[in-house]
C-alpha positions in Angstrom: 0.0 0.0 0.0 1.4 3.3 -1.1 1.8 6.0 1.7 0.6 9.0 1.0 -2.0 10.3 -1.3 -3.0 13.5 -2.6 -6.8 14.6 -3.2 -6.8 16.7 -6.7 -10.3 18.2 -5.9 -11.8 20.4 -2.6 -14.9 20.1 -0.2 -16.8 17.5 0.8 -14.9 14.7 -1.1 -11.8 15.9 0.0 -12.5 15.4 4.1 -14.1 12.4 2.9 -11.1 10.5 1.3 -8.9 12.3 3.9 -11.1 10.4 6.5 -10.7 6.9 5.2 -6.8 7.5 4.5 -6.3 8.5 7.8 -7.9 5.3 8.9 -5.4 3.3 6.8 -2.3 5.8 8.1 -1.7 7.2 4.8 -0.5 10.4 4.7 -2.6 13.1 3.3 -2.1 16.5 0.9 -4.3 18.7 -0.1 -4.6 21.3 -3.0 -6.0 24.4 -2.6 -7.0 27.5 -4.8 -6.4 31.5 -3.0 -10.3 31.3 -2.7 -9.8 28.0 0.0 -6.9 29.3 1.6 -9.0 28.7 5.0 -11.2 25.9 4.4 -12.0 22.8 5.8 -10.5 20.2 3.6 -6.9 22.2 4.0 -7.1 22.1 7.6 -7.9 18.7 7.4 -4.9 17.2 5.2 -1.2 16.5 6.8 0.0 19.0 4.2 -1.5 21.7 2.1 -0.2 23.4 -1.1 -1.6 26.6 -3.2 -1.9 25.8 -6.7 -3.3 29.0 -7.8 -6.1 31.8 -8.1 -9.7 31.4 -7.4 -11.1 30.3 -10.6 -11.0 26.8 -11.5 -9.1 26.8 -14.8 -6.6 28.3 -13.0 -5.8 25.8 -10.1 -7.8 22.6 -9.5 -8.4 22.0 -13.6 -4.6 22.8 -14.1 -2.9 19.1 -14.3 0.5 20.5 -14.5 0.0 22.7 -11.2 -1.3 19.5 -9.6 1.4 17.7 -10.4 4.0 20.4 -9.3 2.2 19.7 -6.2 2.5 15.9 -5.9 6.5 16.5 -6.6 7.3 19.4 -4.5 5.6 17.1 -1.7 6.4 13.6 -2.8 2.9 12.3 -2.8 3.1 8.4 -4.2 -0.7 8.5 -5.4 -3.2 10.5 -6.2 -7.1 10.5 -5.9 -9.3 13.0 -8.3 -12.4 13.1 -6.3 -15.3 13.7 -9.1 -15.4 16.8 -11.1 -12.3 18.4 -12.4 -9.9 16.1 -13.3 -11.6 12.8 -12.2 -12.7 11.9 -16.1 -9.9 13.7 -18.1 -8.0 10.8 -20.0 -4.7 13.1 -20.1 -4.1 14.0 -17.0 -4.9 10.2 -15.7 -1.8 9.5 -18.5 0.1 12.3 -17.3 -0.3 10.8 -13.5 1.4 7.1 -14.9 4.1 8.7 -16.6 4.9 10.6 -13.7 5.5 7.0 -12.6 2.9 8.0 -10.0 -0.2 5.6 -8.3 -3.5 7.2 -10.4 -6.6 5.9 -8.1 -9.3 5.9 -11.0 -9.4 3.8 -13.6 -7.3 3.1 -17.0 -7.6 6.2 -19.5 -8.6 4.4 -22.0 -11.5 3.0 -20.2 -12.5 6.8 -19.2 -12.0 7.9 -23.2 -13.9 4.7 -24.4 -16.8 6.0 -21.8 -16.6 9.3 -21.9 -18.5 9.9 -25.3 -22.0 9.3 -25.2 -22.5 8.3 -29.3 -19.5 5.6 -28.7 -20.1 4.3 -25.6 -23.1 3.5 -27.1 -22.1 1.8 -30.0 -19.7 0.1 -27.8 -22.7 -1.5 -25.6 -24.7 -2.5 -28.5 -21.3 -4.4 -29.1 -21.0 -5.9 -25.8 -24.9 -6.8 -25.8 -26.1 -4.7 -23.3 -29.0 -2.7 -23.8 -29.4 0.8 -25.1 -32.3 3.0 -25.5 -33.6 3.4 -29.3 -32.3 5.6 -31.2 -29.5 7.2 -33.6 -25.7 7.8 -32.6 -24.3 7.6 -36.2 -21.8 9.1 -38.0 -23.8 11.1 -40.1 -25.3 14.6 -38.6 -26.4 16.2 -41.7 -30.1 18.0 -41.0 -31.7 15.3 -43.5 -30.5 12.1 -41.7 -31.4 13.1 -38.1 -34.7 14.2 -39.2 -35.3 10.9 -40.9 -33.8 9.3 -38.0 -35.9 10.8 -35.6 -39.2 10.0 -37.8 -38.2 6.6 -37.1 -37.5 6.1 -33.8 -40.4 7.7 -33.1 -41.5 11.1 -31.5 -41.4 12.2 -28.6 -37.3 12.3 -29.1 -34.7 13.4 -27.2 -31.7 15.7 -28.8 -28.4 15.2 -26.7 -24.8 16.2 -27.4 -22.7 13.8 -27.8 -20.2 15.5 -25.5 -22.8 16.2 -22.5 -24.1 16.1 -19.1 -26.0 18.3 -16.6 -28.9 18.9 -19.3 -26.7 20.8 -21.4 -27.1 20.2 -25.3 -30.4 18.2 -24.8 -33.8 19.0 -25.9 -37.1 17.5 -25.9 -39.3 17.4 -29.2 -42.6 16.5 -29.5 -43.9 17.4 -32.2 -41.7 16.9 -36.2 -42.4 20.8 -37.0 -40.2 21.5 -34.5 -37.2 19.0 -34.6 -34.9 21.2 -37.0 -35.2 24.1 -34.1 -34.5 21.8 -31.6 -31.4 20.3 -33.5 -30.0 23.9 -33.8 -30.7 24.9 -30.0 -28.9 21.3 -29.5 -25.9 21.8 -31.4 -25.2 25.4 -30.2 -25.1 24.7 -26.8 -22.8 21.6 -27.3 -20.2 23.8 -29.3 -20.5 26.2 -26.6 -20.5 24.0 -23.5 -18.1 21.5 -24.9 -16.8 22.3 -27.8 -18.4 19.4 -30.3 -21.4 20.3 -31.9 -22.0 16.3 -32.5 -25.7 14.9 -31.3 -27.1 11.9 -30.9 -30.8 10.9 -31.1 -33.2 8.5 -28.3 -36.7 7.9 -27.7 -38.3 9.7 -25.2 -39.1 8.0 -22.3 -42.0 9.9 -21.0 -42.2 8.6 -17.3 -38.2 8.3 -16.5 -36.1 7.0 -13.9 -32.7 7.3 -13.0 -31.4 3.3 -12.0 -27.6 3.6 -11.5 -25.6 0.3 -10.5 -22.6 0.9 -8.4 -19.1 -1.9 -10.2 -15.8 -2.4 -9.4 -13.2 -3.9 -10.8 -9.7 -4.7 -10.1 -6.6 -5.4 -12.2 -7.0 -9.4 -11.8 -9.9 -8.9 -14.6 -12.3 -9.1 -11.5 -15.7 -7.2 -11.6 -18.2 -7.4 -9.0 -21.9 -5.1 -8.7 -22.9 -3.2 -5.1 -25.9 -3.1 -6.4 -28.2 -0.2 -7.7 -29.1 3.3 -6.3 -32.1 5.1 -7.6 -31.6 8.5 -8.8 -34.7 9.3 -9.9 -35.6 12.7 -7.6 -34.2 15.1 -9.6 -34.5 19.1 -10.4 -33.0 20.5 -13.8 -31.6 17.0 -14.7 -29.2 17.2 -11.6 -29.9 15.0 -8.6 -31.3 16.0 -5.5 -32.2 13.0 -3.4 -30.5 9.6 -4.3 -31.3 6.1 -2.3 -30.1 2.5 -2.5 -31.7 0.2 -2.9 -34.3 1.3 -5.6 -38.1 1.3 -4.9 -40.2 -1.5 -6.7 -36.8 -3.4 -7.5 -37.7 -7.2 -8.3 -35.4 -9.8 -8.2 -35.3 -10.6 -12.1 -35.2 -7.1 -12.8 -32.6 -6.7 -10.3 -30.4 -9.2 -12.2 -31.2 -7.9 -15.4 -29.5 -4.0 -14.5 -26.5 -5.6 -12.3 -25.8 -8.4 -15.4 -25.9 -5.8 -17.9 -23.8 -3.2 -15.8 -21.3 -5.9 -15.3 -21.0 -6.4 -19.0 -21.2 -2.5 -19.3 -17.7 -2.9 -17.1 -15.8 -5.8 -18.6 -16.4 -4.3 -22.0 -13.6 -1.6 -21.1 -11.4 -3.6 -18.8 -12.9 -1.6 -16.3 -10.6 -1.0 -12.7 -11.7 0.8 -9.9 -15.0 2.5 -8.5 -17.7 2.7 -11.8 -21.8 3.9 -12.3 -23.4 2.2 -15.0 -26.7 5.0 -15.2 -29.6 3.2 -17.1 -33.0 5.1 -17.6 -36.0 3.3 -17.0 -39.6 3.2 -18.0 -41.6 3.4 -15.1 -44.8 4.2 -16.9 -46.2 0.6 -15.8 -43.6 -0.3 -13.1 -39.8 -2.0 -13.4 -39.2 -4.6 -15.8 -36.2 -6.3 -17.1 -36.4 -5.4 -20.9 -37.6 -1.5 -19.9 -34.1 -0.9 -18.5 -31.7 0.7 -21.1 -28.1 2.0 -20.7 -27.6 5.8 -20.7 -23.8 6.0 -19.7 -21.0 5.3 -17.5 -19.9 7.5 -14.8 -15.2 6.5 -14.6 -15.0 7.9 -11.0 -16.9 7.8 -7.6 -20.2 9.4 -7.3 -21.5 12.3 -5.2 -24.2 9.3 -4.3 -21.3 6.4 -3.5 -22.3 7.2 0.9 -26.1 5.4 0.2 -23.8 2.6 -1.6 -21.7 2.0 1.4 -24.5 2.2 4.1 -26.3 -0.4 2.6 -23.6 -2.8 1.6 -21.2 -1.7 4.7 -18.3 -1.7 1.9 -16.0 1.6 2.5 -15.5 2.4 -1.4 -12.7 4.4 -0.6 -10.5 1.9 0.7 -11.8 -0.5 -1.9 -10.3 2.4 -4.4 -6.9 2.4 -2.6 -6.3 -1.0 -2.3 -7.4 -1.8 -6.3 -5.1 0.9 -7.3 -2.6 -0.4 -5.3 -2.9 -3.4 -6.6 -4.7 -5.5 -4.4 -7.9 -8.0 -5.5 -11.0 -6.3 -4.7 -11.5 -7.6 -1.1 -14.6 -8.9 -1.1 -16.6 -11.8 -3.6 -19.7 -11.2 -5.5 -21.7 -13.5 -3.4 -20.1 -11.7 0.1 -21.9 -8.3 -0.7 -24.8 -8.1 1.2 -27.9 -5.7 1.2 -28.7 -4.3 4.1 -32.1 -1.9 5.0 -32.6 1.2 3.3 -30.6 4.0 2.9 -31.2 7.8 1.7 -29.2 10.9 0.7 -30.0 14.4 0.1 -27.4 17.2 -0.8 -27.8 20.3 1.0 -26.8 23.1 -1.7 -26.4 26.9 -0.6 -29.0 28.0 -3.0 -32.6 30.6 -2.3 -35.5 27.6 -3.3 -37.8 31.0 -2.9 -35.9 33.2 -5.6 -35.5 30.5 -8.6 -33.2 28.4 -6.4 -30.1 31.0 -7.4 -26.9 30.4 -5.4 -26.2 31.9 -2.6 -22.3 33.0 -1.7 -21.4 35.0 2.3 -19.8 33.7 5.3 -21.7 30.9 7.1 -22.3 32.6 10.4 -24.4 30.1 11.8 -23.4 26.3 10.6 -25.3 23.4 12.8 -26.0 20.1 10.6 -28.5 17.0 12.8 -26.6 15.0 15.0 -27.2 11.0 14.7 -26.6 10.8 11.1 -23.9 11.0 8.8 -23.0 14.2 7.3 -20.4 14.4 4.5 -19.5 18.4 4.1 -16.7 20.2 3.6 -17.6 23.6 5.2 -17.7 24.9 8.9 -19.3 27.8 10.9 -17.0 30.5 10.1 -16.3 29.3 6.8 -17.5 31.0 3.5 -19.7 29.3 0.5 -17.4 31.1 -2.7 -19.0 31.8 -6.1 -16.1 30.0 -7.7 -17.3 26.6 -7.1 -20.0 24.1 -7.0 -22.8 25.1 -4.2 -23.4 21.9 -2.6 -22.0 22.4 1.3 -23.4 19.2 2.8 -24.7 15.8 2.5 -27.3 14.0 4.8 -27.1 10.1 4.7 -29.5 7.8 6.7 -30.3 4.0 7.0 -32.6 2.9 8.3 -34.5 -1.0 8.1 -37.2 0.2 5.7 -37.4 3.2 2.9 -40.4 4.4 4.8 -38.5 4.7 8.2 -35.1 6.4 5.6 -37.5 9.2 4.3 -39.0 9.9 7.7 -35.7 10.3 9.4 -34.1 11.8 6.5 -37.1 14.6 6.3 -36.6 15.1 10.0 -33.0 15.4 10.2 -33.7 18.7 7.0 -35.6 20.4 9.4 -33.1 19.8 11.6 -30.2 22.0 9.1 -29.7 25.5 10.3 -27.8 28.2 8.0 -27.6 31.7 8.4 -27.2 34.1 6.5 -26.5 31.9 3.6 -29.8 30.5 2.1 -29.7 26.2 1.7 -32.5 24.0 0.1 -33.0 22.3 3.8 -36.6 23.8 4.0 -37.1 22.2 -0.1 -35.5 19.1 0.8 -38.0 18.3 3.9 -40.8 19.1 1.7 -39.3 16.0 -1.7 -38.7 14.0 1.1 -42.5 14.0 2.8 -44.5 14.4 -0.5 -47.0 11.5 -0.5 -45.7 10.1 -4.0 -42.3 10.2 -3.3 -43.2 8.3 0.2 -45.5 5.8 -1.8 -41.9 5.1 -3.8 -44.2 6.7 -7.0 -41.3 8.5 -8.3 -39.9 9.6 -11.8 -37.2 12.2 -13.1 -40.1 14.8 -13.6 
């Protein structure tokens, strides 16, 4: 096992792989940016070193500054947290020529995955299965359109390059496709630089199945089962929970299977999501499960993963990387009870959910359940970076039980004078459809 690590990412994830490497007496670095020069995570870390201003582009997205960093402190391995640098294929190659531990996966696994038109393709390949539609070579107006006719309308428009709901649009009706193909492709080239789409049914009642793989560098790949993602706002997740409601056992196997295959199709090593969408228009079932992409890093989500298996992720991503089998069979991963999560962002729910940036004056998070944050009273939310400040995580024996105490530990969040989603939470969390498990991405 190597001996120290360094954590190329800030916040929450940062205390949390600090937490687990200080459990296995590794010693820990952090990077910071000017903006972070007093938070949490750099207290937290053995050693601490300023990689540069505020903005992102400028310190935790620069690979060579993070690198400077790992030499000037002789750091044997480092971990990417998600975001940032977590899926960027060059820097994971820049990492291993360095002749330094990357804990992640191969980069070619993360540049096979990391486009949405050829992971695709490469599913269909490896026979698992992938929601109708179009992710040819072809994007000329007349092809898509004909396309589209015959996958049937409603459709979905995504760039091939996306995420977050950026580059996607709905269409409903054929008069409108060739407006939402231009909306499509202009904000792909803006947001990331590829204009490319790709075409899929519309699934009118959605949800968001994820299955948590790993796999290690013996060509071992084992499934910690799924984690529904369905309770979402603006495409981004709000609450996530493991396992998901209305799973059967056949569909069960169907999702971990194909997830499984999903993995070994890349040679995949390390932590992994396989996301599917589902049709829940008349409840789960095995061939209404399709493939929407692969996720080469740990989750926001991963805490649900671990309270219901009792599997610390972390240390399953250290030991992998170091070399080590993963530690645990595919018939010795239990599921356990129910367990919730809900990210507490520092946004105003009353004034179009806008972010909200000031010193946290008054920072008190429920006792009795585990919180993942990476900010303090005293501390300040920045505008620089993502607004999530917390996490709650429950489990509980039932889901029932999970949303009740997960509802009650939101009204338990006080922040002042920054504005949080507590109050907005509480209110998902005790809505009689979401309690009656009747849940979809809308």
């Amino acid at each position: 096992m190597f001996k120290s690590v360094l954590v190329a990412n800030r916040g929450e994830i940062a205390c949390r792989v600090f937490r687990t490497a200080k459990r296995m007496g590794i010693r820990t670095i952090a990077v910071y940016s000017e903006a972070d020069a007093n938070a949490l995570h750099v207290r937290e870390a053995d050693e601490a070193v300023l990689i540069g201003p505020a903005a992102a582009r400028e310190s935790y997205l620069d690979g060579a500054k993070v690198l400077a960093a790992v030499k000037s402190t002789g750091a044997e391995a480092i971990h990417p947290g998600y975001g940032f640098l977590s899926e960027n294929a060059d820097f994971a190659e820049a990492v291993a020529a360095a002749g330094l531990i990357w804990i992640g996966p191969d980069p070619s696994s993360i540049r096979a995955m990391g486009l949405k038109d050829a992971a695709k393709a490469l599913m269909i390949q490896a026979g698992v299965p992938v929601t109708p539609g179009y992710q040819g070579a072809d994007q000329s107006e007349e092809t898509l359109t004909a396309e589209a006719a015959r996958i049937g309308y409603p459709v979905l428009i995504k760039a091939v390059a996306g995420g977050g709901g950026k580059g996607m649009k709905r269409v409903d009706d054929p008069a409108d496709f060739a407006a939402g193909l231009a909306s499509a492709k202009r904000e792909g080239a803006a947001a990331f630089g590829d204009d490319r789409v790709l075409i899929e049914r519309y699934i009118t009642r959605p949800r968001h199945i994820e299955v948590q793989v790993f796999g290690d560098k013996h060509g071992e790949v084992v499934h910690l089962y799924e984690r529904d993602c369905s309770l979402q706002r603006r495409h981004q997740k709000v609450i996530e929970e493991a396992p998901a409601p209305g799973m059967s056992d056949d569909v069960r196997a169907a999702v971990t299977s194909a997830a499984i295959k999903a993995a070994r199709a890349v040679n995949y090593v390390g932590a992994g999501t396989i996301e599917f969408i589902a049709d829940a228009s008349d409840g789960l079932k095995a061939d209404g499960v399709w493939f929407m992409e692969m996720n080469t890093r740990l989750q926001v989500e991963h805490p649900v993963t671990e309270s219901v298996t009792g599997v610390d992720l972390v240390e399953w991503q250290f030991r992998v990387a170091a070399g080590e089998p993963i530690p645990l069979k595919q018939d010795e991963i239990q599921l356990n009870g129910w367990a919730m999560e809900a990210r507490l962002y520092a946004e105003d729910p009353a004034n179009g959910f806008l972010p909200s940036i000031g010193k946290l004056e008054h920072f008190v998070m429920p006792e009795g359940i585990r919180v993942d944050t990476g900010v303090e009273q005293g501390g300040e939310v920045s505008q620089f970076y993502d607004p999530m400040i917390a996490k709650l995580i429950v489990h509980e024996d039932t889901r029932e039980a999970a949303a009740a105490r997960l509802a009650e530990a939101a009204g338990e969040v006080e922040v002042w004078p920054v504005k949080a989603n507590a109050g907005f939470l509480k209110r998902c969390l005790e809505h009689p459809r979401f309690v009656a498990g009747d849940v979809d991405t809308g």
